[in-house]
N, C-alpha and C positions, 0 to 999 in steps of 0.2 A: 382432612388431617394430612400432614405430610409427612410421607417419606422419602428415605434418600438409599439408593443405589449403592452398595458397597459388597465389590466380588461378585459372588451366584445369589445376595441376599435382597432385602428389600427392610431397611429400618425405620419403625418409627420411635422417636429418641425422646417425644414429649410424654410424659410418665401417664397425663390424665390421657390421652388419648389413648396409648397405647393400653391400657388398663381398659377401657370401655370398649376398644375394636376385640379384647381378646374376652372379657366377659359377655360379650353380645356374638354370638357364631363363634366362641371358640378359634379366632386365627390365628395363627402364629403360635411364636413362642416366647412366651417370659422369658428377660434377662436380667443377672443382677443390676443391679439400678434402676432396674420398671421400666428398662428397654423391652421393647420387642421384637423379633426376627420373623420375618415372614418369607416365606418361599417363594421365587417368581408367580408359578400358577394361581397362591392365595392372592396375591399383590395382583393379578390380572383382575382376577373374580372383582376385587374390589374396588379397583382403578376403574372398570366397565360399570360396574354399578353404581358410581358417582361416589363412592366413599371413601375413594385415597386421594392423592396428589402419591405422584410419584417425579421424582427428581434426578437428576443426575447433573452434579455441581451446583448452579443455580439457576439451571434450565430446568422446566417443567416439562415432562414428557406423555404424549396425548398417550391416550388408549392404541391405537395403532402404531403409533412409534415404539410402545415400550413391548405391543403387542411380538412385533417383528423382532425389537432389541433382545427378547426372552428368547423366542423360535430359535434364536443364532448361537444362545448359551447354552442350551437345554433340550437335549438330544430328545426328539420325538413329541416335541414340547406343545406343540399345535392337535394334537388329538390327545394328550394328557388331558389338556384344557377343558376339550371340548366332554370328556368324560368326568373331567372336575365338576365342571360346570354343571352337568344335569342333574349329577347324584344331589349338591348340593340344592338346590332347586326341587329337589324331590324330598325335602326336608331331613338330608343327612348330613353328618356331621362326617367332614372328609379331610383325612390329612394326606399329604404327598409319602411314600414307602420310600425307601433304596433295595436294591438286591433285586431279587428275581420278581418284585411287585411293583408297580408306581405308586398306587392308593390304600390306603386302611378305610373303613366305612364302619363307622359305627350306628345302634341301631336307633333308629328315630327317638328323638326324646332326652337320647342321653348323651354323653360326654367324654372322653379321654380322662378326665377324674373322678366320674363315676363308673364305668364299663369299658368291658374290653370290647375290640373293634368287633364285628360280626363275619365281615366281609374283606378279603384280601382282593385286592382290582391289578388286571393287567389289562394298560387301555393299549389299543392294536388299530392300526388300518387292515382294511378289507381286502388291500394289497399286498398283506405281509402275508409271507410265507412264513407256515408251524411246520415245528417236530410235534410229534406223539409223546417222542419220548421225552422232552421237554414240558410237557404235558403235566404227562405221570410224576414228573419230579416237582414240578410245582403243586401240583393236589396232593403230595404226600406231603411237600412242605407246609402246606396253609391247615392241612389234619392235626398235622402234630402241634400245631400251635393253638387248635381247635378251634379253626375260623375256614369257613367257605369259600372257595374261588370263584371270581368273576371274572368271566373275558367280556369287557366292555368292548366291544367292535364298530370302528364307526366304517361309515360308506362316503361316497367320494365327495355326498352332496352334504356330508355334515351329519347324518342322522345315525342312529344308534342303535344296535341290537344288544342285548345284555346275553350270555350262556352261563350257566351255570357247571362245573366240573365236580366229579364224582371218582374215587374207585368202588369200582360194584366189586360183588363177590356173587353170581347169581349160581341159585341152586336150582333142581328140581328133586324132584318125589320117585321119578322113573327111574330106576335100578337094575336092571338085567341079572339075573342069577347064572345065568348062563343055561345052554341045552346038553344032552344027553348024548343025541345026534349030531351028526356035521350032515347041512346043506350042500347041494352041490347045485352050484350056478352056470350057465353057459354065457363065457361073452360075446356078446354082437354086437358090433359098431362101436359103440362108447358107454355101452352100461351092459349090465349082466343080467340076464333072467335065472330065476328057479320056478322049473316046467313042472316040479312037484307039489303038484296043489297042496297036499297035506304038510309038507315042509316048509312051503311057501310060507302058510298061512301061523303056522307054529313059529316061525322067525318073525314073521310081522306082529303077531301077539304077543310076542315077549318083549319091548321093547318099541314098536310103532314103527321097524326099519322097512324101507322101502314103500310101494307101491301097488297094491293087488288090484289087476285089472285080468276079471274074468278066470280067476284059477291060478293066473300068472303072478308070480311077485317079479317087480322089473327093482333093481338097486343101480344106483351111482356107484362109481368108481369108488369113490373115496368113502361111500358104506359098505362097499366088497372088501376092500386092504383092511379099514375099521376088524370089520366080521374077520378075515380071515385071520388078523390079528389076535382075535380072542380064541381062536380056535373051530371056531363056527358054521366057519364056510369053504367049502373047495371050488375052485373055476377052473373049469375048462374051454379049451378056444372052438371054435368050428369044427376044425377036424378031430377034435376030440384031447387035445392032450393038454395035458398038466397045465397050471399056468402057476408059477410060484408068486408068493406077495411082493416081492423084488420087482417080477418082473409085470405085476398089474401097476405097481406104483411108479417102474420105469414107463410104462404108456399114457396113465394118467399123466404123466411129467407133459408128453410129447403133444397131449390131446385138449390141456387144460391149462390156461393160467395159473400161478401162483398154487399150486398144487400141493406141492409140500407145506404151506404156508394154511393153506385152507385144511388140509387134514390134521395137522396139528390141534388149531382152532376147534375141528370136528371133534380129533379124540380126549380133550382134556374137557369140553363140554359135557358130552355123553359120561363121562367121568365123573361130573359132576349131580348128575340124572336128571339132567335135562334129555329134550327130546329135539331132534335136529333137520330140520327139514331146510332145501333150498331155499334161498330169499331172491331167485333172480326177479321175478316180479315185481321185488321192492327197490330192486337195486342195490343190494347189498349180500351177501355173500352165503347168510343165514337166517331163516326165521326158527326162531326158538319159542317151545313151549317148557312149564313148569311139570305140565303133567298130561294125562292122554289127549291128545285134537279133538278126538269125537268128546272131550268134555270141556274145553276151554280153545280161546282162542291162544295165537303167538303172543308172547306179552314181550318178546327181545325181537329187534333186528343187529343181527352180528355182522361185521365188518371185518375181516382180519388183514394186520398191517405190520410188516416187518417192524425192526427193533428202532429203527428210524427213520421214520416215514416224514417227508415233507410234503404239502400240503399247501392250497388255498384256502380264505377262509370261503368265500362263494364256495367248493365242495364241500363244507364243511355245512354251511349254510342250507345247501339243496339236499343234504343227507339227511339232517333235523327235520328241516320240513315236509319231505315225505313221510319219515319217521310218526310223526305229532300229527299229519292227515289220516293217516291208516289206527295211531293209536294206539303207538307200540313205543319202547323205551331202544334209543340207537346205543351200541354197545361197540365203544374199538376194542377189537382183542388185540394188544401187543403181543408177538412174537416173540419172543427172544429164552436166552436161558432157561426165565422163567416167562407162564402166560399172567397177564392180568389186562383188566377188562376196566374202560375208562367209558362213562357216562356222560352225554352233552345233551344238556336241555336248556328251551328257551328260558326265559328266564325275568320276571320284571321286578326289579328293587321297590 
């Protein structure tokens, strides 16, 4: 069947054709007169598949020529395709988006005149750089429409990873009432101990804070400033004197990456009654449990990243997948104003 080039379009003008390419796969779009409009990328699909003729004047244009002619109108248009192409191939019904989406993906079986789409697609190279916070605006975009995000990612040699995007809200059951007492901690080197086994052990049970090793409770930095914050904890240095929360959170600055950034992350968690242990092991910033250790594993690895964070997708990539070997759910916590906590899982349509 032929069509012919006109603008960013691709028309077929013969009514019986165009009526059978758009009842059989849904392409295009009806126009008055039993015209039909079809998109470059629908027009590749089917120009490669042996089902169009595509024209420009009264020149026939091969598959690579119109291939190239698209790439040069249609910004990003070569891995659009290539994420057209699979979904459709995976027996989905796929139209091209404008605005912050390329794709709609509707769900197998059905149609643009029977169902709304399922899935919102952003197809991306492996080479692009993300915001976070571009992220979060597009997951809250595709929610409120009540459809799913996909970042369709392809790699250099063509092939395809699917992620799926989420805002979490993650809770736990662990509460702190708070103590009666205030602990007092001594610090050494880059974390604090409490030498009072019975206080030790009374902070560590209220809540799961720190570390008991041998009578000792050992805490991080950033569960010292937490605690001292609630009232809970006193530190003093070596020589015995005072140490105010200012000035533990001035040295954790000095001692520790992204510090301010991480206790944030720490205290709106614990806030939330979860239970908050280091993730260096994972690679990530936090492992998070719902409720005590001694009775569950971490079921979050926490990330936390400024208000706009750039990004590869390879890191993005090697985060998930440690994530999904160990068997835990990755969590970016955005910083900013406010916190909220965005979800990337593999994902196969």
């Amino acid at each position: 069947m032929p069509g012919e080039i006109e603008g960013g379009s691709v028309f077929i003008r013969d009514v019986r054709e165009a009526s059978q390419t758009y009842s059989k796969g849904n392409f295009g779009y009806p126009m008055s007169g039993g015209f039909l409009e079809l998109d470059f990328i629908e027009a590749a699909f089917l120009l490669q598949a042996g089902r169009l003729e595509v024209r420009q004047g009264k020149r026939s244009l091969s598959f690579p020529e119109f291939f190239d002619y698209a790439s040069g109108k249609v910004e990003n248009f070569v891995v659009k395709y290539i994420v057209f192409k699979d979904l459709r191939e995976r027996g989905f019904i796929v139209k091209p988006e404008s605005g912050s989406f390329d794709l709609r993906v509707y769900p197998r079986g059905m149609a643009p005149s029977n169902s709304p789409p399922v899935y919102m697609v952003c197809a991306v190279s492996e080479r692009a750089a993300l915001d976070i916070g571009d992220f979060l605006d597009e997951v809250a975009q595709s929610e409120d429409r009540g459809k799913q995000l996909l970042y369709g990612v392809v790699d250099e040699e063509g092939d395809l990873t699917y992620y799926k995007m989420a805002i979490m809200d993650p809770v736990g059951s662990v509460r702190p009432a708070g103590r009666a007492g205030v602990c007092e901690g001594r610090l050494v080197g880059d974390r604090i101990f409490v030498f009072d086994g019975a206080r030790g052990e009374e902070l560590r049970s209220e809540a799961f804070y720190g570390k008991e090793m041998q009578g000792i409770l050992q805490l991080s930095i950033i569960e010292g400033c937490y605690l001292m914050g609630r009232g809970e904890l006193t530190v003093r240095d070596r020589r015995g004197r005072e140490v105010s929360q200012d000035d533990l959170a001035a040295f954790g600055r000095k001692s520790q990456d992204e510090f301010d950034l991480r206790l944030r992350a720490y205290t709106d968690l614990r806030s939330r009654g979860l239970v908050v242990k280091t993730g260096f092991k994972y690679g990530t910033h936090f492992r998070v449990y719902e409720k005590s250790p001694d009775e569950c594993h971490a079921r979050y690895l926490v990330h936390a990243v400024p208000a706009s964070k750039l990004a590869m997708w390879p890191e993005i990539s090697r985060t998930v997948r440690l994530s999904g070997g160990v068997k835990k759910e990755i969590l970016f916590c955005r910083v900013s104003t406010e916190i909220e906590y965005l979800e990337f899982k593999w994902f196969k349509p």
